[in-house]
C-alpha positions in Angstrom: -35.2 14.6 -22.0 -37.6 16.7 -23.9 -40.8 16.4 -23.3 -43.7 17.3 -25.9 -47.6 18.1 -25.2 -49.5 19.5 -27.5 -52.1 22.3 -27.4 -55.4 22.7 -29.2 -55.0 24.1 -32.6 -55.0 28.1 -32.9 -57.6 29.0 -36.0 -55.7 30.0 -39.0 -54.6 33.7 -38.7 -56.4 36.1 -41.3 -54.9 36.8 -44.4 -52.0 39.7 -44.9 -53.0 43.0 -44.8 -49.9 44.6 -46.1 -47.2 43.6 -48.3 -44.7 43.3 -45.4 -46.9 40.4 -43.7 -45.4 37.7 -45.4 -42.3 38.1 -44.2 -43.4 37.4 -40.4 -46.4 35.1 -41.4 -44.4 33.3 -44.3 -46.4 30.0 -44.1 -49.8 30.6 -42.2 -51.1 27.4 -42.5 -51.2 23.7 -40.3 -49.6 25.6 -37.4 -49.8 23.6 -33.9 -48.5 24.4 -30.5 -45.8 22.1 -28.2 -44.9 22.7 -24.7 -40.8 22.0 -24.8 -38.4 22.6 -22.4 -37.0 25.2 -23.9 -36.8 28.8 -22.5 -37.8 30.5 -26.0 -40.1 29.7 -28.6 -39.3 27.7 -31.8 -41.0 27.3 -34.6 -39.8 23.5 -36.2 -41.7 21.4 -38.8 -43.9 24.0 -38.7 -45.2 23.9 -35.6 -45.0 25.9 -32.9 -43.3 25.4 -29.7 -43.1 26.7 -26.2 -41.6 25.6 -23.1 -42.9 24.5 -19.4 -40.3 22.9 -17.6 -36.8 22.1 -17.9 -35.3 18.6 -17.1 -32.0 19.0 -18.2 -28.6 19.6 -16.0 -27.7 23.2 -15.4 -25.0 24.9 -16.7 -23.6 25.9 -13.6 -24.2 23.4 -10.9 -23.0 24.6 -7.1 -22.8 21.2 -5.1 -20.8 19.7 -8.0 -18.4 22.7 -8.0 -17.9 22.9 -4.1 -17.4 18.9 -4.3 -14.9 19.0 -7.7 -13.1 21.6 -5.1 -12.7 19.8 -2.0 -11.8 16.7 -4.2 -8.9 18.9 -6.2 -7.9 19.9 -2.7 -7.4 16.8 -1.5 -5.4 15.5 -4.1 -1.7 14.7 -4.0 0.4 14.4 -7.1 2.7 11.0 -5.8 5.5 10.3 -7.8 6.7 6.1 -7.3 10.4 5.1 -8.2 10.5 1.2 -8.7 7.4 0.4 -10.5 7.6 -3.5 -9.8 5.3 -5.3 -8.4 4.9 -3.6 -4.9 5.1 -0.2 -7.0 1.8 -1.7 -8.7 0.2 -2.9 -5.8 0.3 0.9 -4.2 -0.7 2.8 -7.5 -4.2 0.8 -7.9 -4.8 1.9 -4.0 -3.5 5.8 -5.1 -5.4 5.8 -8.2 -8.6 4.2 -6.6 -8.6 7.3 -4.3 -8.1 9.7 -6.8 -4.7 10.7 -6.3 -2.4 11.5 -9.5 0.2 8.8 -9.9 3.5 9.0 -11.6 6.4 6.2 -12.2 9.8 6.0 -12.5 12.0 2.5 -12.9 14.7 0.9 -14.6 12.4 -1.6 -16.5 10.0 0.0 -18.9 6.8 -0.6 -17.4 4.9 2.1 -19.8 2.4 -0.7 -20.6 1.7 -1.5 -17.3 1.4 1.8 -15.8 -1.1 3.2 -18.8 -3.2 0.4 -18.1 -3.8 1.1 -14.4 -4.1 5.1 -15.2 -0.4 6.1 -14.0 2.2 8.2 -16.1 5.7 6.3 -16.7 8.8 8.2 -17.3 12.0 6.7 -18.0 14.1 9.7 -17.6 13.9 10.9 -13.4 14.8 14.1 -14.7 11.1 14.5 -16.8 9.4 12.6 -13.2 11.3 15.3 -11.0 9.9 17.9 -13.6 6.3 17.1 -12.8 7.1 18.4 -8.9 5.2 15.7 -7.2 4.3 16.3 -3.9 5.4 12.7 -2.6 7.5 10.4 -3.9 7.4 7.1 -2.6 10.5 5.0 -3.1 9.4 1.2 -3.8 13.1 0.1 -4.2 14.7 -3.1 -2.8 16.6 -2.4 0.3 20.0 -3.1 -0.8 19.3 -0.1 -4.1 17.9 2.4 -1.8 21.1 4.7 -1.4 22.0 4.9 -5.0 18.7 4.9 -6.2 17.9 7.7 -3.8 21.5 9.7 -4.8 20.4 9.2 -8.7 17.9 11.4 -8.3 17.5 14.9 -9.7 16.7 16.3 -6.5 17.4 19.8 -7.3 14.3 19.5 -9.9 11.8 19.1 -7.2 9.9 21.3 -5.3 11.7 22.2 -1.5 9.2 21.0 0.7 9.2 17.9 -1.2 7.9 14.5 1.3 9.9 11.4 0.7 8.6 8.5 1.9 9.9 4.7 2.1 7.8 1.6 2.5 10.9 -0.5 3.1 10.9 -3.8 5.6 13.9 -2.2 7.6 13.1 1.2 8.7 16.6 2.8 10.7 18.4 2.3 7.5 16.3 4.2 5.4 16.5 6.9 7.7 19.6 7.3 8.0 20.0 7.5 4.5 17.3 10.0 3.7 18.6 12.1 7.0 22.2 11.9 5.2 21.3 12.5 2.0 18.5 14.9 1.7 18.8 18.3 2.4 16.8 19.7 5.6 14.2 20.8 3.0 12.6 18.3 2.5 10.0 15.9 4.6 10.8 12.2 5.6 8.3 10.1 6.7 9.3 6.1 7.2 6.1 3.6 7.0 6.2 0.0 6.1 3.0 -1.4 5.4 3.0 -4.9 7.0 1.4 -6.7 3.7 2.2 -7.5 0.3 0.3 -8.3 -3.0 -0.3 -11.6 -2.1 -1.5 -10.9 1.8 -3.5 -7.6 0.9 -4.8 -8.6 -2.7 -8.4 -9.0 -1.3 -8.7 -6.3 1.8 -6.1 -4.1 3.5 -8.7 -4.2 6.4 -7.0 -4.5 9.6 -3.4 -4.8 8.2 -0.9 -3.3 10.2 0.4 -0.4 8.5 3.6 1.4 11.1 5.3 4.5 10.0 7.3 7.7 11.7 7.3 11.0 11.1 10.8 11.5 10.8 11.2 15.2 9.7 8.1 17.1 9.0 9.0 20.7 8.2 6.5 23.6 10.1 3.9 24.8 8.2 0.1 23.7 8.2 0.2 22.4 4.1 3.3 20.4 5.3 1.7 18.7 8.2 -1.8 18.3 5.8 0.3 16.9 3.2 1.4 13.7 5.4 -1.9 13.3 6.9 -3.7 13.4 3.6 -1.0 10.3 2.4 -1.4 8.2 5.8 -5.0 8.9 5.5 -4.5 6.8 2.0 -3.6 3.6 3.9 -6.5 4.3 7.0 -9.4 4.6 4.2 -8.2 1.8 3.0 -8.8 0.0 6.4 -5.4 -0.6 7.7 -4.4 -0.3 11.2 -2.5 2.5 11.9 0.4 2.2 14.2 2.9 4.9 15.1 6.2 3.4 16.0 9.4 4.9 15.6 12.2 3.3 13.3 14.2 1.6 16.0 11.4 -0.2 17.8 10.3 -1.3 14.5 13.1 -3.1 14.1 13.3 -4.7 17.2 9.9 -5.9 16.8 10.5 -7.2 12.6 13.8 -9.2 13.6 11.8 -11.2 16.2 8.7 -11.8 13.8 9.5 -11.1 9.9 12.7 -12.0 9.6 12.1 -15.0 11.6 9.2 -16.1 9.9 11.2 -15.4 6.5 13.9 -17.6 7.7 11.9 -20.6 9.2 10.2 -20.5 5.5 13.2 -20.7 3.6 14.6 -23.4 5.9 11.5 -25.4 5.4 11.7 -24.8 1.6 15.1 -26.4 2.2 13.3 -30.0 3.4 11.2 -29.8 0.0 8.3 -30.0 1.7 5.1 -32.0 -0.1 1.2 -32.1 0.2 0.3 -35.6 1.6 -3.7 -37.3 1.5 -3.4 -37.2 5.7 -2.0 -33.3 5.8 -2.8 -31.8 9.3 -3.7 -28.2 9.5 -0.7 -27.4 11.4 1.3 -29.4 8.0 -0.7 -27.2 5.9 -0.2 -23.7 7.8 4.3 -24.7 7.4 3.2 -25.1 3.6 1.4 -21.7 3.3 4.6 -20.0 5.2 7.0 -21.6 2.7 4.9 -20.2 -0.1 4.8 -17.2 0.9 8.0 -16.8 1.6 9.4 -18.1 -1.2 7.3 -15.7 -3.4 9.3 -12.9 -2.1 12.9 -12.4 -3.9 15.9 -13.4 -2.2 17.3 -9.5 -2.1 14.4 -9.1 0.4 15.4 -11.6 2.7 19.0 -10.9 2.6 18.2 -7.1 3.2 16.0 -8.5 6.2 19.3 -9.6 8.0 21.8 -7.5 6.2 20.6 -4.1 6.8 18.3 -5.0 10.6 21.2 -5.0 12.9 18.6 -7.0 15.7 18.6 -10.1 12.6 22.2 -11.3 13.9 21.0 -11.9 16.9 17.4 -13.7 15.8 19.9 -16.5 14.2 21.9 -17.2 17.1 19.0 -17.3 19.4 17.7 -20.0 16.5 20.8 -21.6 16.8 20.6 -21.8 20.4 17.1 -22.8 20.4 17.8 -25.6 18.3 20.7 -27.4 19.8 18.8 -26.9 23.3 16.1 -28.6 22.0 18.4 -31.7 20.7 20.0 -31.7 24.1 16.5 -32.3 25.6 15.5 -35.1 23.1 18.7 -36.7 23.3 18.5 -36.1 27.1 15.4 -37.9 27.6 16.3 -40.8 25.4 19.7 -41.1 27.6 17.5 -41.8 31.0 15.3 -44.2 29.3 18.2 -46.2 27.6 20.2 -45.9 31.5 17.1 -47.5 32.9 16.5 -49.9 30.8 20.3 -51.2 31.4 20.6 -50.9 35.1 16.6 -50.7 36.2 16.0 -48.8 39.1 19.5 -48.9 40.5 20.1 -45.2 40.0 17.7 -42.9 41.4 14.9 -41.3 39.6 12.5 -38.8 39.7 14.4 -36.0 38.2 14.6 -35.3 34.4 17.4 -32.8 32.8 15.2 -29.8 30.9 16.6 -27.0 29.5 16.3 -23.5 30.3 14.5 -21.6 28.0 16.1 -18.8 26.2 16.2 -15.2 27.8 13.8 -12.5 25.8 14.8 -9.7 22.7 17.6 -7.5 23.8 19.0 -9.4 26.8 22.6 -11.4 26.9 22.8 -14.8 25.2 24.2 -17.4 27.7 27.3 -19.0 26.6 26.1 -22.6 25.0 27.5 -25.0 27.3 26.2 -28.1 29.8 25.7 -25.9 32.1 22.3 -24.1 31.0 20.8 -27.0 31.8 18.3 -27.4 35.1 16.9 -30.5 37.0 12.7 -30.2 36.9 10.6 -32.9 38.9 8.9 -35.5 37.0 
């Protein structure tokens, strides 16, 4: 702001002496002097003014420039094809960063996408034309290939990085190793929470991804580090795995946990007045479950070849443990009839079932064992 003090009156200047005075000296009367903070003198109202400080910005301000730069340097131009509701979820975190967002779906999602800050185009041709230097593909696993081979590819920039934040992680890459030319950068991540799980904090979520192909070049390498470093400021937990132990590890926790949800959804399950924690955890899993489309699920088992497996080892689980309820209520019934005729002290208990990745027994009588009581 400008700040005004004023100084003691000057005495009123003596009267023209030649008949060109007037023109500097027009009104020499009631004249008062201002400090302003102004580098020239002004004469306003008046009165006249001079300056003593300035308090205003600066036209040219260094730390601001050198900041704006590092900023613009830091900034990736992400491009997001499938702008649903995981699409969303992602842009708020790109935008909150700073990024530059683009979005390309099937759905017109305009609306939503001016709203958060993020450009929509219909046409993948016009989103290709922008040359984005990522594009994340935000697809449902069973419309990654043809989604991924409608794309304009030629348009883009060479170097291009594609990146997938699928649930399965082998298949995507062997689609983008089949399809794409060696040109362009794959990296495979699947951050391990959704809308629902991360709407609050991404703080200590599990976020696993690959570097699959990463062309030579320092820009190239800074370019994926600069979009994983998204995700770590963000507070995830960053964990390098590669595709096929990812997989391993999802078939024996997400797609089980997807698939004990939807069988409890199944039993119609209902809040009581005398729920148990326990009770009430198997209701949170079915509703979270059950949020997530059915495409999602099926691609868990479809497209994870380790998911085949996961169900017969449920299935095995589940008709060993009948065997050992039914087993137990057999000696109590024999006793009961006969007494202690027969001898006891030994009670049929079935094996457990062997760990990921080694043979399934055969289900028969025989992978039962005698335990002492």
């Amino acid at each position: 702001m400008l700040s005004f003090t004023p100084l003691q009156s000057m005495p009123k200047p003596p009267a023209p002496t030649s008949r060109w005075s007037h023109l500097t000296h027009p009104h020499p009367t009631n004249r008062r002097h201002f400090h302003i903070s102004s580098p020239t003198q002004l004469n306003h109202n008046n009165r006249l003014l001079s300056i003593t400080a300035i308090d205003a910005a600066q036209p040219f301000d260094y730390e601001a420039l050198v900041s704006n730069q590092y900023a613009q340097s830091n900034r990736l131009k992400i491009a997001i094809v499938g702008f649903g509701n995981f699409g969303q979820f992602l842009a708020k975190a790109f935008i909150r960063q700073g990024h530059i967002v683009f979005a390309h779906s099937r759905a017109d999602y305009s609306h939503i996408a001016n709203s958060l800050g993020v450009s929509f185009f219909q046409d993948p041709h016009d989103l290709c034309e922008q040359h984005p230097d990522v594009i994340v593909l935000c697809t449902s696993i069973i419309s990654t290939e043809p989604v991924l081979r409608s794309l304009p590819i030629q348009r883009l920039k060479r170097n291009t990085l594609f990146v997938d934040v699928l649930s399965v992680k082998e298949f995507p890459k062997n689609i983008f190793l089949h399809v794409l030319p060696t040109h362009f950068d794959i990296l495979c991540t699947h951050p391990m929470f959704g809308p629902e799980s991360g709407k609050d904090s991404w703080k200590d979520l599990a976020f696993v991804f690959d570097k699959v192909r990463i062309g030579e070049g320092e820009s190239r390498k800074s370019r994926v580090d600069r979009f994983l470093d998204i995700f770590e400021k963000e507070g995830c937990r960053m964990v390098p795995m590669t595709c096929a132990e990812h997989d391993r590890y999802a078939a024996g926790s997400q797609f089980i946990t997807h698939t004990m949800g939807r069988l409890l959804e199944k039993l119609d399950l209902e809040t009581t007045p005398i729920n148990t924690k326990g009770y009430e955890t198997l209701l949170n899993l079915v509703e979270n479950t059950a949020s997530d489309s059915f495409d999602l699920y099926y691609g868990l088992f479809m497209y994870n070849k380790n998911a085949m497996e996961q169900l017969e080892r449920l299935d095995l689980a589940f008709e060993a443990l009948k065997k050992e309820l039914f087993g137990h209520l057999h000696e109590v019934l024999r006793r009961q009839l006969f007494g202690n005729v027969e001898e006891a002290g030994q009670r049929r208990v079935l094996a457990k079932l062997p760990k990921n990745g080694y043979a399934l027994p055969a289900p028969s009588s025989d992978t039962v064992k005698s335990q002492n009581n």
